[in-house]
N, C-alpha and C positions, 0 to 999 in steps of 0.2 A: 205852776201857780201855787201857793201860799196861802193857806188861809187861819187867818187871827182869829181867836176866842169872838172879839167883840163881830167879826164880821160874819161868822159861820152863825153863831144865836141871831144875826140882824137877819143874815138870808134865810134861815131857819124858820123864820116867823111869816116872813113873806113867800114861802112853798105852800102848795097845793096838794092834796094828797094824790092828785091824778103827778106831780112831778117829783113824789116824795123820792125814787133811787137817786135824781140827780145829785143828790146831796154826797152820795155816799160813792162818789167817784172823783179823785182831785186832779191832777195835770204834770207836767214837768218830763226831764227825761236828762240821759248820760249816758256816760260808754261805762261798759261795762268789760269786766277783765275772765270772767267764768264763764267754762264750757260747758257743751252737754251733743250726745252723741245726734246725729242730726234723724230723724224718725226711720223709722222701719216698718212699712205696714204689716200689718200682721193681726190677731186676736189676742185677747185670754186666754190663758190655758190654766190648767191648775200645776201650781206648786206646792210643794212638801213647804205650809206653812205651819210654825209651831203658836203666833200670837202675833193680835192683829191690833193695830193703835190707828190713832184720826188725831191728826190737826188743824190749821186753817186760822187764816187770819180776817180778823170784820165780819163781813157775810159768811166769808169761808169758816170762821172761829163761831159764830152762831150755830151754823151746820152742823161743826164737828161737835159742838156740844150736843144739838137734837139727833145725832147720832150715837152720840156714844149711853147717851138715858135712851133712846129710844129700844136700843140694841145693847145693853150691855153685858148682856150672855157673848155676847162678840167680840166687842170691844174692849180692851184692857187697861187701856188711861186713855190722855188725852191733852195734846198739848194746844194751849190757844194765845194765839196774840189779840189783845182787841176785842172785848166784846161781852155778853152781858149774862145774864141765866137764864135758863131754859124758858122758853115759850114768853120770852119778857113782854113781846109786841101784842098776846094774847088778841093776832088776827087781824088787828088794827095798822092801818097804817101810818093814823098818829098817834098811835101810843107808840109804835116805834119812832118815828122821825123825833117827837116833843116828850118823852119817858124817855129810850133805850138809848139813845146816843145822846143830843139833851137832855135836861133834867127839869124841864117846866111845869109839866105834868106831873101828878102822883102816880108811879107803875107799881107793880104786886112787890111786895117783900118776900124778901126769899122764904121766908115760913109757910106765906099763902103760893108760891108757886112749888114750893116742897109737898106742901097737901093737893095742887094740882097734880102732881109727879106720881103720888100714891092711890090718886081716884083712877087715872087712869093707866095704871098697872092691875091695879085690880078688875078694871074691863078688858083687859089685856091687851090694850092698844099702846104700851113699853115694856118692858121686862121686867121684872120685880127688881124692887127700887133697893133691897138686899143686896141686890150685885154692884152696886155704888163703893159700899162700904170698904175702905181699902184699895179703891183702886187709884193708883198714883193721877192725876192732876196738876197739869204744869199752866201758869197761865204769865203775862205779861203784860204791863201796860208803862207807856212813856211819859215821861212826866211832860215834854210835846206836844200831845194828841189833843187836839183841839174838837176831835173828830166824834168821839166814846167817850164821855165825861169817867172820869175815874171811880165815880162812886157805883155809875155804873157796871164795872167789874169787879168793885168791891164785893156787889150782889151775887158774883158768879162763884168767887172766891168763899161766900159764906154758904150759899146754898152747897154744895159741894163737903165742905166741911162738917155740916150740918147733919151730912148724907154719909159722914164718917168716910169719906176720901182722903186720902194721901196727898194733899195739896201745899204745894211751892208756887207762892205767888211774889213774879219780882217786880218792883216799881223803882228802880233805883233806877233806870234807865234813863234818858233825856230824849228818848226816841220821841219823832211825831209819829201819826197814823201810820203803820206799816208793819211787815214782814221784817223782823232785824236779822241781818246776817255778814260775816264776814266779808263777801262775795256781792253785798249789795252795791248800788251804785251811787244812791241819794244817800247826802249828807244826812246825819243823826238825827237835827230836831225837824228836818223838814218832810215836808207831806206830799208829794213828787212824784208825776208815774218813773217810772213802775212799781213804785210803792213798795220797793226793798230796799231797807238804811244799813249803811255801814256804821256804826258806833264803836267800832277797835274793839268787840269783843265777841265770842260767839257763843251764841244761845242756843244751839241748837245743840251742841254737848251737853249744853245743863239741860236741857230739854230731853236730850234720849238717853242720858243718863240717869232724870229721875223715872223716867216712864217705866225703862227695861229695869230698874233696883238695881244696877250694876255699872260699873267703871265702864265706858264705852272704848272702842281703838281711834285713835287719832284717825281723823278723815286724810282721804288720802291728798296728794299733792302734786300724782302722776296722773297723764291722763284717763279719763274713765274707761273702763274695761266691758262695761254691759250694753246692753240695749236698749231704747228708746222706742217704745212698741207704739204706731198711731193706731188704736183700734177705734170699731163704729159703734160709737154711742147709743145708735136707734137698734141695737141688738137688745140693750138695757133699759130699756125707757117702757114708760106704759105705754101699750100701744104700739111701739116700735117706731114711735115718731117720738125725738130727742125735742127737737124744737119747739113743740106742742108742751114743753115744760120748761122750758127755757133752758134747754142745754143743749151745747154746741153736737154736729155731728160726729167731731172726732174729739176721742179722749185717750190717754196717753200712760203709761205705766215703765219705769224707770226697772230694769230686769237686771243686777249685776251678774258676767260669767259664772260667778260661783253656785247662783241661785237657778240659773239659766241650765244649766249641765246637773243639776239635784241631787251632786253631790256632796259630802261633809256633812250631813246634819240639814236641820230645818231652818229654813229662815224665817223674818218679821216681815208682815205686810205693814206696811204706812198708809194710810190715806191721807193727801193734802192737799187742802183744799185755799185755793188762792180770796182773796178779795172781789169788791168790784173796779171794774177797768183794768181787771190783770187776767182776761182769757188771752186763751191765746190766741183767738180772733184781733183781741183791741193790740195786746204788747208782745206777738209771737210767743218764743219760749223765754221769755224773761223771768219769768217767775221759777218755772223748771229748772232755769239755766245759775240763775242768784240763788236758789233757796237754801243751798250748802244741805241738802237732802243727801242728792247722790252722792256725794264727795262721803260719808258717813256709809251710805249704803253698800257700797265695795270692800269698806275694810268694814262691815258688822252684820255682815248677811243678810241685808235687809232690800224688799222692792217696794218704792215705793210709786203710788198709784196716782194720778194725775185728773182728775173728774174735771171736764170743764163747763160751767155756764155758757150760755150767750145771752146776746140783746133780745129783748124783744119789747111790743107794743107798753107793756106797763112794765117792764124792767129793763129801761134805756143803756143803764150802766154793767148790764152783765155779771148782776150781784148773782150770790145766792139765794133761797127763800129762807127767809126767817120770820115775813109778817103776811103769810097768807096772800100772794100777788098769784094772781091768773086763779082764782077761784079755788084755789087748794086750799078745804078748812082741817085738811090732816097733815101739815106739811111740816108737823116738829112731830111726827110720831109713826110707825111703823110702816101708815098707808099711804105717809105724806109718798109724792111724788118723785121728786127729786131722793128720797132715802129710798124708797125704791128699789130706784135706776141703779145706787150705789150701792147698793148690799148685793145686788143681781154681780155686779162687777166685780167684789169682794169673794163675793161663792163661787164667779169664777176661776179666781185668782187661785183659790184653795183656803179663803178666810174664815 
């Protein structure tokens, strides 16, 4: 299913904050032509990791942002498709549904969410906001998206720069809402599960090309060579109950041979982080399977990490959190829940 400007603002108006994810999950579907190795159960372990990056798209691109300010002693750049500046929804769930993805409401400027970023480093509830400065910044938005109003990433894009980041922000795109990748299956402008667009060109080169400051190796073209670890999420979670925070029981980490055996050198952890309606509860490994991740990770010694959401009672679509759902009022910052579960699984990666 397809949704137009004028009809996303009409249904937009008529949500209720009790059914505000439904918005942020759209429909559709295709064959797809990318592989990926089929699971392995197994754990974390640590690997000789030399530098650790987060991306994500929508919820997932929210994330990666209250990730990578939250943590950025850790985190080294940060690629995002989709999505808005730090702590935009400020807890609210219509300040995000009518600010962060519409633009009906007044949301913080990136200035006052820039002096939110420095009050709480100074409590020490993110990093000092020093370790912004320079770190590369990859972001994208579709001229499509009917989804994340433009201006809304504008603000991501400013805030960041503001913060003296390294940021390449591309809008020449015609994508809709989505993950773009060579490997995808939905056409360019449209909004479609599994919410990964083919557009004939691929971003994810320019993406781990500005991250790493370096020429990356062509992805590969032969089959994959690593492993696909299903590990238990309720290892990482508060508690030990994944679910209780909205995340699936199993989550997933992409290990190429090269990184797998620890030998040659160090490799790059990724973290990435899908959308809503793209666990792999709702679309398998589709997301895994399109993201043109591993296909990079084989030839550039990189493993990349697979976190997954699920549904639950007030997050129907298996977003991420980015406005405070299930009672999480730290959930863009060190104690949120879901950053957590995620860093637990980074440390054990060797991040």
């Amino acid at each position: 299913m397809t949704y137009g400007k004028s009809f996303t603002r009409t249904l937009t108006r008529t949500l209720t904050a009790a059914t505000f994810a439904l918005t942020l999950g759209l429909g559709g579907a295709g064959g797809a032509t990318a592989a990926v190795p089929s699971p392995t159960p197994g754990e974390l372990r640590a690997y000789d990791i030399g530098a650790t990056y987060v991306s994500g798209v929508s919820s997932g691109g929210y994330l990666a942002d209250q990730l990578h300010v939250a943590h950025s002693a850790t985190f080294e750049g940060a690629g995002i498709f989709s999505a808005g500046a730090y702590d935009c929804a400020q807890g609210s769930v219509n300040t995000a549904l009518y600010a962060c993805m519409d633009t009906y409401m007044p949301r913080r400027t990136p200035a006052q969410l820039e002096q939110l970023t420095r009050d709480r480093a100074a409590a020490g509830r993110v990093d000092p906001v020093a370790n912004l400065a320079g770190d590369p910044v990859w972001l994208h938005h579709g001229g499509n998206d009917q989804t994340v109003d433009r201006a809304v990433n504008d603000d991501l894009a400013t805030y960041h720069r503001d913060f003296g980041a390294n940021v390449s922000y591309d809008t020449s795109s015609a994508a809709g809402h989505a993950w773009v990748s060579p490997l995808g299956e939905v056409a360019c402008a449209s909004t479609a599960s599994p919410y990964v667009n083919n557009c004939g060109d691929d971003p994810q080169r320019a993406m781990l090309t500005h991250l790493f400051g370096a020429p990356v190796q062509p992805a590969t073209t032969a089959p994959l060579d690593g492993t696909l670890v299903r590990f238990d999420q309720n290892r990482h979670a508060p508690g030990g109950n994944a679910a209780a925070v909205s995340m699936g029981k199993d989550g997933f980490a992409y290990v190429p041979k090269a990184c797998d055996s620890g030998t040659g050198g160090p490799c790059r952890l990724m973290v990435a982080l899908h959308g809503c309606r793209q666990t792999y509860g709702q679309i398998g490994d589709a997301f895994m399977r399109q993201a043109h991740l591993n296909e990079y990770a084989d030839t550039n010694r990189m493993i990349v990490l697979y976190p997954q959401a699920t549904t639950s009672l007030d997050n129907p679509r298996g977003c991420w959190n980015w406005w405070g759902y299930g009672g999480d009022t730290h959930y863009a910052d060190k104690s949120g829940r879901q950053i957590t579960a995620i860093m637990s699984m980074v440390r054990q990666s060797g991040g």
